[in-house]
C-alpha positions in Angstrom: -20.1 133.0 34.6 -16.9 134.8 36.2 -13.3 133.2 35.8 -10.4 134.2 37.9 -7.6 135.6 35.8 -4.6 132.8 34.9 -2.2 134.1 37.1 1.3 135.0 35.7 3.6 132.3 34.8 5.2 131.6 38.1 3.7 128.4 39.3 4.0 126.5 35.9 7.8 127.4 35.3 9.4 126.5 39.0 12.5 124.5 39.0 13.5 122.3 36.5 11.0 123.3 33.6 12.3 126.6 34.3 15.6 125.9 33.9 15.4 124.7 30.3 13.4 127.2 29.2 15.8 129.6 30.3 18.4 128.0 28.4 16.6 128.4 25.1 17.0 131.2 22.7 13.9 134.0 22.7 11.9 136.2 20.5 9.0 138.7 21.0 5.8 139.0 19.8 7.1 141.1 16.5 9.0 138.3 15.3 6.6 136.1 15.9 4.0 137.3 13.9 6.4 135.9 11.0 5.0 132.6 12.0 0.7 133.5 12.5 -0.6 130.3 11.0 -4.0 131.5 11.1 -4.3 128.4 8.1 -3.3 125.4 9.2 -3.5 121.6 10.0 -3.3 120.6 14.3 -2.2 117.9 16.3 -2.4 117.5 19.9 -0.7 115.2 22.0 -1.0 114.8 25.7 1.4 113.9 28.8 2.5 114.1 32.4 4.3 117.8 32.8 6.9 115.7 34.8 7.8 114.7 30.9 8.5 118.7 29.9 12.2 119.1 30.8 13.9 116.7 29.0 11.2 117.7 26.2 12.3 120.9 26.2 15.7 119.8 26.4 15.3 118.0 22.9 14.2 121.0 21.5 16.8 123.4 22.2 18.6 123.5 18.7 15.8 123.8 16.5 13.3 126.1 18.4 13.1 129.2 20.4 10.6 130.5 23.1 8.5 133.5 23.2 9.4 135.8 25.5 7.3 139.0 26.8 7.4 141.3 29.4 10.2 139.1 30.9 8.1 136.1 30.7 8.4 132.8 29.0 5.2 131.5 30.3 2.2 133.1 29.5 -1.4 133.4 30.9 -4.5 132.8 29.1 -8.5 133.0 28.9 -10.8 131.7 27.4 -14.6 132.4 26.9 -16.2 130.0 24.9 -20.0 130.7 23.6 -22.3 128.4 22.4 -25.9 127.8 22.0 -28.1 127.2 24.5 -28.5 123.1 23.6 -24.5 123.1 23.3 -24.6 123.2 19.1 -20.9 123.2 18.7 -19.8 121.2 21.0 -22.5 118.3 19.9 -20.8 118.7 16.5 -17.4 118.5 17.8 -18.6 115.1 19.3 -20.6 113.8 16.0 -17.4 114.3 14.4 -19.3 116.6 11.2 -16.6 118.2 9.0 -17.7 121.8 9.1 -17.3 122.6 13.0 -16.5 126.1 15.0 -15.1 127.5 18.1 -16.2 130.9 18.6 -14.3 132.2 22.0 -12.5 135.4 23.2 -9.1 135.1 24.3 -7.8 137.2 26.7 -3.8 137.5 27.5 -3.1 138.2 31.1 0.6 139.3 30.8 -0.9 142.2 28.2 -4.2 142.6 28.6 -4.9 142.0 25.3 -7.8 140.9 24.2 -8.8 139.2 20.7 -12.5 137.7 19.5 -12.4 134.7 17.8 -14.2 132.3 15.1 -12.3 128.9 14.5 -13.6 126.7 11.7 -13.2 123.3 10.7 -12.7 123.0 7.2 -11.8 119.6 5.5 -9.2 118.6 8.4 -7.7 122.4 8.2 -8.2 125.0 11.1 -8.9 128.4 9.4 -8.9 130.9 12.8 -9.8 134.8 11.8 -10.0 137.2 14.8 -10.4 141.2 16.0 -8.8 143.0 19.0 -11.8 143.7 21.0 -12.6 143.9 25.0 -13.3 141.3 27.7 -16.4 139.6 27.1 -19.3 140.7 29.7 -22.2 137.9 29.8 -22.5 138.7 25.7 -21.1 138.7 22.5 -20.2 142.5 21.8 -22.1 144.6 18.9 -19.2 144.6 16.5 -17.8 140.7 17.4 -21.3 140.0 17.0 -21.2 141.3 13.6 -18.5 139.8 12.7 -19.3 136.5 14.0 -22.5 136.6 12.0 -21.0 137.4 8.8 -18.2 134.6 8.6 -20.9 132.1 10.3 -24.8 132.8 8.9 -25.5 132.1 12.5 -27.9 134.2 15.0 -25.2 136.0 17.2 -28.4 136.3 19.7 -28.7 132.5 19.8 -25.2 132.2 21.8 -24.3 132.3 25.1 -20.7 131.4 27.3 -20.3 128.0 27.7 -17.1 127.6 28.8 -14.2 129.3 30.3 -10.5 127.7 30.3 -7.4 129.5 32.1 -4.3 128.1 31.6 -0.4 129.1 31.5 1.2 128.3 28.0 4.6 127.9 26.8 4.9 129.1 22.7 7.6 127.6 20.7 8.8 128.4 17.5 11.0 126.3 14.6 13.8 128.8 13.8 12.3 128.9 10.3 8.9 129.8 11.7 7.5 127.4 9.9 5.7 125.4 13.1 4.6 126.8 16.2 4.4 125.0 18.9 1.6 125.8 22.6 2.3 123.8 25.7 -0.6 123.9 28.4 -0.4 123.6 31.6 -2.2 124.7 35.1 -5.7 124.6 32.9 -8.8 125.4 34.7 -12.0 124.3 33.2 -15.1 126.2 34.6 -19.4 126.2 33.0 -22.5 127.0 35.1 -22.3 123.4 35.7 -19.2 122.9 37.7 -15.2 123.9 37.7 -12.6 121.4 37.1 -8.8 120.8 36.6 -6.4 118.4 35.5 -3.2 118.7 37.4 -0.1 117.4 36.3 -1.6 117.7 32.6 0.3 119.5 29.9 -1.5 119.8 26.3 0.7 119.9 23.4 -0.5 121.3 20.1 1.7 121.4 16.6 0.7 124.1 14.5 1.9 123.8 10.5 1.3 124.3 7.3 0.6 120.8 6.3 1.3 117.8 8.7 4.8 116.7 9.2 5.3 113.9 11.5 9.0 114.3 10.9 9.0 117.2 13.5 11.5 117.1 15.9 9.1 118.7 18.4 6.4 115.5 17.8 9.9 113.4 18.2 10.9 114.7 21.5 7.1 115.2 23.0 7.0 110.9 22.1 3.6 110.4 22.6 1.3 109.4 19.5 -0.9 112.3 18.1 -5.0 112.1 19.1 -8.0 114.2 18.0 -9.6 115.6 21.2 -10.3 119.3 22.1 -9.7 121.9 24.9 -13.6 122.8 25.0 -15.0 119.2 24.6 -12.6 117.9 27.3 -13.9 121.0 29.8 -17.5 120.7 28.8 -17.3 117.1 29.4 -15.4 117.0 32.7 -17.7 119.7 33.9 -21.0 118.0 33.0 -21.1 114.5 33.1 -24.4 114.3 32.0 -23.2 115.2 28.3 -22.7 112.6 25.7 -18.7 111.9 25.3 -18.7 108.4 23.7 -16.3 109.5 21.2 -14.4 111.3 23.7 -13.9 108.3 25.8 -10.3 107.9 24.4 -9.0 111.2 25.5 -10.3 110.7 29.0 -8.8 106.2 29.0 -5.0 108.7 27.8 -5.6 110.7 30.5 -6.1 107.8 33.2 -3.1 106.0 31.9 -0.8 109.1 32.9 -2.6 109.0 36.3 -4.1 112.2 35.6 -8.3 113.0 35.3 -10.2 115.9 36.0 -10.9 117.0 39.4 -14.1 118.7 40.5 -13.5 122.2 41.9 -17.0 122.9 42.1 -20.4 121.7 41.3 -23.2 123.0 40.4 -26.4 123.2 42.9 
């Protein structure tokens, strides 16, 4: 399964978006490694990118935008694996509470590369990673080592599932104690079909421990929901796959007039 690359930040940052964005304070990717959170508790809410400026707006005082290579909107991929009867993402749906993501994430602005293992532990995301190369149809020897020894699982038992490009925005608190990732322009393709959501932007708060007295929850108004990135694209991709507990996610999405579109399907 082949993606095309996210392309640079262009398309999602035209006009008024890109505006306020330019009107916030920066930093690089130095200073922002004072705010990792590689231990943390998420929240996701999601809305029409229509709703972004005056977001972004709000948020002005007590945040500041990441900024490299002259961009404040950056590309990503990802590469999801999983096994071949969809292990993961079946858990993700059963709603167990010992779950993982296992992806590599590529950033198009740097070429950078990273292999990751996500885990679900008691309601806290623990992520732990290594700067590898772009996956090629298969976990790599050494990710696949590592992968094994976090996990206990068969690295040979997984295979891509899933691949998601997207441009994101990455706000910081000036305290860098919450980061906050704006989505937009995702793509969603598996070997069962491609799909997008236009007009969608993804909004995820990143902390130490949940604080619903964040101003960036406050301006983003819209009420926090479980749901995930790789469910949602699995789902919309093939669906054949069991989403009854996903069902919300997709009734949010219909009452912003936004749903997946088929790109492609699968012969």
């Amino acid at each position: 399964m082949q993606s095309n690359p996210a392309s640079s930040g262009a398309s999602a940052t035209t006009g008024e978006l890109a505006e306020r964005l330019d009107e916030l304070d920066s930093v690089d990717l130095d200073q922002l490694d004072r705010a990792q959170l590689h231990d943390r508790v998420e929240s996701k809410v999601i809305l029409r990118t229509d709703d972004l400026p005056d977001a972004i707006d709000a948020l002005a005082h007590d945040y500041v935008v990441l900024e490299h290579l002259g961009d404040r909107v950056q590309g990503y991929c990802n590469t999801y694996f999983d096994s071949a009867e969809l292990r993961n993402y079946h858990e993700h749906h059963n709603q167990l509470g010992r779950r993982l993501k296992l992806r590599y994430r590529t950033y198009e602005n740097s070429d950078l590369t990273y292999f990751e293992v996500k885990r679900n532990v008691a309601g806290r995301t623990i992520k732990e990673r290594r700067r590898t190369q772009r996956p090629d149809g298969a976990l790599h020897r050494d990710d696949a080592a590592f992968f094994a020894e976090r996990t206990g699982w068969d690295p040979d038992g997984v295979l891509p599932s899933l691949t998601v490009d997207y441009q994101r925005i990455l706000l910081v608190n000036r305290d860098y104690s919450e980061r906050v990732t704006i989505d937009l322009d995702i793509r969603f393709q598996s070997d069962r079909g491609a799909t997008t959501v236009d007009g969608l932007a993804i909004c995820e708060f990143k902390q130490p421990r949940l604080d619903r007295r964040s101003p960036a929850m406050a301006a983003m108004n819209r009420r926090p929901q479980k749901f995930s990135k790789y469910c949602m694209g699995l789902a919309s991709c093939d669906p054949s796959l069991r989403r009854n507990r996903f069902k919300k996610v997709f009734r949010s999405l219909d009452t912003l007039d936004l749903g997946p579109v088929a790109l492609e399907v699968a012969a």
